[in-house]
PALUM-400788 format. One record per residue (C-alpha): residue in one letter; x negated, y negated, z negated. Coordinates in steps of 0.25 Angstrom, whole numbers, plus 5000, padded with zeros to 4 digits. Layout:
BEGIN
+------+------+------+------+
: resn :   xx :   yy :   zz :
+------+------+------+------+
:    a :    X :    Y :    Z :
...
+------+------+------+------+
REM end
This chain:
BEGIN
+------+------+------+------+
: resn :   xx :   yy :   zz :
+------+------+------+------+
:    x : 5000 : 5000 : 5000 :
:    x : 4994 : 4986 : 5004 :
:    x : 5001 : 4972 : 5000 :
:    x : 4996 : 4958 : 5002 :
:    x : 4998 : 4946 : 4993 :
:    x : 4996 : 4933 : 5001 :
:    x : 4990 : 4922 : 4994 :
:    x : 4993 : 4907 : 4995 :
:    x : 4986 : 4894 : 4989 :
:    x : 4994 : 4893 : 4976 :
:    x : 4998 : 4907 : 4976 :
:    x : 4995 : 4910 : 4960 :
:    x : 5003 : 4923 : 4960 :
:    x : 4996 : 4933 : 4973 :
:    x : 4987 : 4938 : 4962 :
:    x : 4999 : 4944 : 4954 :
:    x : 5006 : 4947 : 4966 :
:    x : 4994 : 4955 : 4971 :
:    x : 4992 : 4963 : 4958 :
:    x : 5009 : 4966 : 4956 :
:    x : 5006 : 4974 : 4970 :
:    x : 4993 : 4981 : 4966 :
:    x : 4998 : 4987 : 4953 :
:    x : 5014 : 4989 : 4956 :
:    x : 5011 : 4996 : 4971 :
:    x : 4995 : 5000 : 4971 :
:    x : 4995 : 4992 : 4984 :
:    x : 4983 : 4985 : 4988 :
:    x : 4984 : 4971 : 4990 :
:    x : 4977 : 4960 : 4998 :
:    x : 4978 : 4944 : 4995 :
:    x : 4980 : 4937 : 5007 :
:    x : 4977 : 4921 : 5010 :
:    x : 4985 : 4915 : 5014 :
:    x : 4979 : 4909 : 5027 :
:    x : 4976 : 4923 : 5031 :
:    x : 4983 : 4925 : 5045 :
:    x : 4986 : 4941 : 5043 :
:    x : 4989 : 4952 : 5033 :
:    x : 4984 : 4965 : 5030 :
:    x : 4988 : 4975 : 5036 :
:    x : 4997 : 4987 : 5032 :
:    x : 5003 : 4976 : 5021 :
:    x : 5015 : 4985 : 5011 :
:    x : 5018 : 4970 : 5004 :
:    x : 5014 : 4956 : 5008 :
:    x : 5018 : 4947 : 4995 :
:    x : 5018 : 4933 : 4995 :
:    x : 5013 : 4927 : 4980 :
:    x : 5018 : 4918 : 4971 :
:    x : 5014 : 4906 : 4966 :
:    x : 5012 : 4889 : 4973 :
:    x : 5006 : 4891 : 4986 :
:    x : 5001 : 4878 : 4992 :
:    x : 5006 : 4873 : 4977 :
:    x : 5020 : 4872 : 4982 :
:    x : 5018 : 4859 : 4991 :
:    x : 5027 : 4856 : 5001 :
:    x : 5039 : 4868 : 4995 :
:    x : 5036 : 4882 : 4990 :
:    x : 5030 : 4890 : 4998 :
:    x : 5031 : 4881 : 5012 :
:    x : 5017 : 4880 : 5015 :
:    x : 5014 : 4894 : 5012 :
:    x : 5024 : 4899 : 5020 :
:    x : 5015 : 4892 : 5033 :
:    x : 5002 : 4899 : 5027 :
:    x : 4994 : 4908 : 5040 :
:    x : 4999 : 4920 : 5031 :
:    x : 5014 : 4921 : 5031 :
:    x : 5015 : 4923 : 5047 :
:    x : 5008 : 4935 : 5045 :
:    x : 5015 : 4938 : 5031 :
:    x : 5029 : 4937 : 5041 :
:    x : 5022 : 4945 : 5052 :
:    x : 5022 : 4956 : 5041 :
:    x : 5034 : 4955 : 5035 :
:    x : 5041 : 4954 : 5052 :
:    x : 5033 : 4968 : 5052 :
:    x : 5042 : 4972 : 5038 :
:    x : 5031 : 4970 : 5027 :
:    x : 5036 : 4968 : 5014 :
:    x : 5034 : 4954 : 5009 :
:    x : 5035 : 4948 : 4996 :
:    x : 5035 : 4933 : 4991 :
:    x : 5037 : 4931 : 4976 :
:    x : 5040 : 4918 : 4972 :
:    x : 5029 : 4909 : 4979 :
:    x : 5030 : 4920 : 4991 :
:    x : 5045 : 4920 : 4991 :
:    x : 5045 : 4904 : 4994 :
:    x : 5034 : 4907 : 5005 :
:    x : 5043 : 4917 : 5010 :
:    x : 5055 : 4907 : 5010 :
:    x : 5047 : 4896 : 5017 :
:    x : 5040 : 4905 : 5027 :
:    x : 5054 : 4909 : 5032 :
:    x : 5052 : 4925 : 5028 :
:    x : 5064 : 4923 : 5018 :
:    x : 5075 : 4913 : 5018 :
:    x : 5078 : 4903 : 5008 :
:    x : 5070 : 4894 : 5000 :
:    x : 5065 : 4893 : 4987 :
:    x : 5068 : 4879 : 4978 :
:    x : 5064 : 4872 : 4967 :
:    x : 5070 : 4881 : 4953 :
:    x : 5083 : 4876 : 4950 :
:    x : 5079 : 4870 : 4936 :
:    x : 5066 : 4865 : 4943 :
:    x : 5057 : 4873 : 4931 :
:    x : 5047 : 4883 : 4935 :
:    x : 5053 : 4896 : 4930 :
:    x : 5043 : 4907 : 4925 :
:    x : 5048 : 4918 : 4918 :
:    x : 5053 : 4934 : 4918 :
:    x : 5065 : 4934 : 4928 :
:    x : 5075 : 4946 : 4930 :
:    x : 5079 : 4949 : 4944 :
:    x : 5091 : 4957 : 4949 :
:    x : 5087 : 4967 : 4960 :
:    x : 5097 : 4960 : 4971 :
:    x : 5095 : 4972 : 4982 :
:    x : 5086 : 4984 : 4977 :
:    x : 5086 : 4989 : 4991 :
:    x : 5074 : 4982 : 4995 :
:    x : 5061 : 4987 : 4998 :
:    x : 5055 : 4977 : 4986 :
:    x : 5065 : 4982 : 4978 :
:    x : 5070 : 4996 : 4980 :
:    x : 5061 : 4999 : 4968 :
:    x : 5070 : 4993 : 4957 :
:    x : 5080 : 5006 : 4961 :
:    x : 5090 : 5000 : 4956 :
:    x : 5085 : 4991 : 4945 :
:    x : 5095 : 4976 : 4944 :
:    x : 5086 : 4969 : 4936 :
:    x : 5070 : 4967 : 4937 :
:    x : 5061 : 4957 : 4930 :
:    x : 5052 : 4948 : 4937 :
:    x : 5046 : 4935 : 4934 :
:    x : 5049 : 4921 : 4941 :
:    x : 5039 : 4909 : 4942 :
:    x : 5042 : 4896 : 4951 :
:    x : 5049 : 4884 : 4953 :
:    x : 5054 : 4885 : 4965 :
:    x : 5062 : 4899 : 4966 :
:    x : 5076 : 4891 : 4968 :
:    x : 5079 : 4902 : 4981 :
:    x : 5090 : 4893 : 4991 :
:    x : 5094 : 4897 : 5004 :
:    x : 5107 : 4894 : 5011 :
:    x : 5120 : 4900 : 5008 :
:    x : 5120 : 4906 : 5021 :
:    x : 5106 : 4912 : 5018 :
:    x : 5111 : 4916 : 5003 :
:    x : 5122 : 4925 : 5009 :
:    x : 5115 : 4930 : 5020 :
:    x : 5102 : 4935 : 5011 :
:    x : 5113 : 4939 : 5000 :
:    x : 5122 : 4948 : 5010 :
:    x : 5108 : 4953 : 5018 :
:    x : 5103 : 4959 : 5003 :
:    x : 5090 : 4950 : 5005 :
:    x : 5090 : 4943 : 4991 :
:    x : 5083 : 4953 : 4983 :
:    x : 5082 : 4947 : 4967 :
:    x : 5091 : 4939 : 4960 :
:    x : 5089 : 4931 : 4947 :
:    x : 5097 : 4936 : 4937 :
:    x : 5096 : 4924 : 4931 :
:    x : 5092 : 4913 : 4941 :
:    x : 5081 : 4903 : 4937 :
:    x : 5077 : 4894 : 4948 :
:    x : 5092 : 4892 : 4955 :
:    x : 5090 : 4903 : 4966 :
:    x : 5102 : 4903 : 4975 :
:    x : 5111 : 4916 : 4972 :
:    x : 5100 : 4921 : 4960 :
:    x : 5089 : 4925 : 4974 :
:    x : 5076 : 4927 : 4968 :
:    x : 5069 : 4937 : 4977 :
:    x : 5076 : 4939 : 4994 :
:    x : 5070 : 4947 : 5006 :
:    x : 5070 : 4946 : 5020 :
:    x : 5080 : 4951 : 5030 :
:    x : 5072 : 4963 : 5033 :
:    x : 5070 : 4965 : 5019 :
:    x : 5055 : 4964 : 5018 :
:    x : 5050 : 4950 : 5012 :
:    x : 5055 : 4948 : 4999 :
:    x : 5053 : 4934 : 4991 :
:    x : 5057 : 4933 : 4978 :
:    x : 5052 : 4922 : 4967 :
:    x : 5051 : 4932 : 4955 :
:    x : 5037 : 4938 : 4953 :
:    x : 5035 : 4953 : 4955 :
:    x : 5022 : 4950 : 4952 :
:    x : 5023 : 4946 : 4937 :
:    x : 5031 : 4957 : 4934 :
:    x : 5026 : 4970 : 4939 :
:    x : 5021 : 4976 : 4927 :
:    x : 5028 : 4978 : 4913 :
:    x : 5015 : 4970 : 4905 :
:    x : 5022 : 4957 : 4913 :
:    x : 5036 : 4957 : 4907 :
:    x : 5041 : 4966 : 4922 :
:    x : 5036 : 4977 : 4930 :
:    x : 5050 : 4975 : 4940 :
:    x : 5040 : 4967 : 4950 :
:    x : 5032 : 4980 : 4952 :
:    x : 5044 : 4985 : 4959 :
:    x : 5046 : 4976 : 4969 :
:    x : 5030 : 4979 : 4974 :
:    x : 5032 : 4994 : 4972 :
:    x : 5046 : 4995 : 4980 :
:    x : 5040 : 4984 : 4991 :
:    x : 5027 : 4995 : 4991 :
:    x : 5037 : 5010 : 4990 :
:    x : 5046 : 5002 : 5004 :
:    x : 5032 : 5000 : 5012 :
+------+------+------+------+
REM end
């Protein structure tokens, strides 16, 4: 198994993200720059960190999103490589037009970091298929701009399509209809603003965010 953690000027979470893989999955892993202009080969996962790249100028995520990388990140997920943005990486994913939506200022305007409980919205996903059946899982939120808007046309169309995967079960930022994690049409590149990687082993409150990595990893 191979994965590959791209990294970002103001990315502070690629370390964690890279070490959630190794020890949930085994899978080797390879950090990538972000002016790299390829991947490595054979990729099982391709996740896109957390944390301020380019220090959130301009909106979160927006120049990222033009960074030489991400055409060869889409390249990938066109072939059906799994992709996962958590938090920083979902609003790249937003603004890189891989996912729709966008993500806002937190309703309350605070930065929110603390433990979180999720409900599993569609189990059937190849990031989730793991939780077998499981509602609630623990992870841990961190920004302050996970306020998720889209369009009422859009909320109904990723709602009735099975594409919003987590829900808040209770909501602190504002996200429209609880959203806090969604995925693609083909079902493939998942952003969700809840960190797997804080919570992948019992020491860290949760070990719930090791089953996202090992179902993604069981799919491939």
């Amino acid at each position: 198994m191979k994965a590959a953690v791209v990294v970002f000027p103001g990315s502070n979470c690629d370390r964690d993200c890279k070490v959630a893989v190794e020890r949930s999955t085994g899978a080797a892993v390879d950090m990538v720059w972000h002016q790299e202009t390829s991947l490595p080969e054979r990729l099982d996962l391709i996740v896109l960190p957390g944390g301020f790249s380019y220090g959130d100028y301009l909106r979160t995520g927006a120049i990222a999103a033009l960074s030489p990388v991400i055409q060869a990140v889409k390249a990938q997920a066109e072939r059906g490589v799994p992709v996962l943005g958590v938090c920083n990486g979902f609003q790249i994913l937003c603004e890189a037009g891989m996912l729709p939506g966008a993500l806002l200022r937190n309703a309350g305007l605070k930065y929110v970091c603390k433990p979180i409980d999720l409900v599993v919205a569609n189990g059937q996903t190849r990031f989730t298929a793991g939780y077998q059946g499981q509602r609630t899982v623990t992870m841990t939120q961190g920004n302050g701009d996970g306020n998720y808007f889209a369009d009422e046309a859009t909320l109904d169309r990723i709602e009735g399509e099975g594409q919003v995967v987590f829900r808040y079960a209770e909501n602190p930022n504002g996200s429209a209809r609880d959203i806090a994690g969604l995925m693609n049409e083909r079902g493939n590149v998942l952003g969700m603003m809840p960190h797997p990687d804080r919570a992948f082993e019992p020491e860290l409150g949760s070990a719930d965010g090791a089953t996202l990595f090992q179902s993604v990893m069981a799919a491939a």
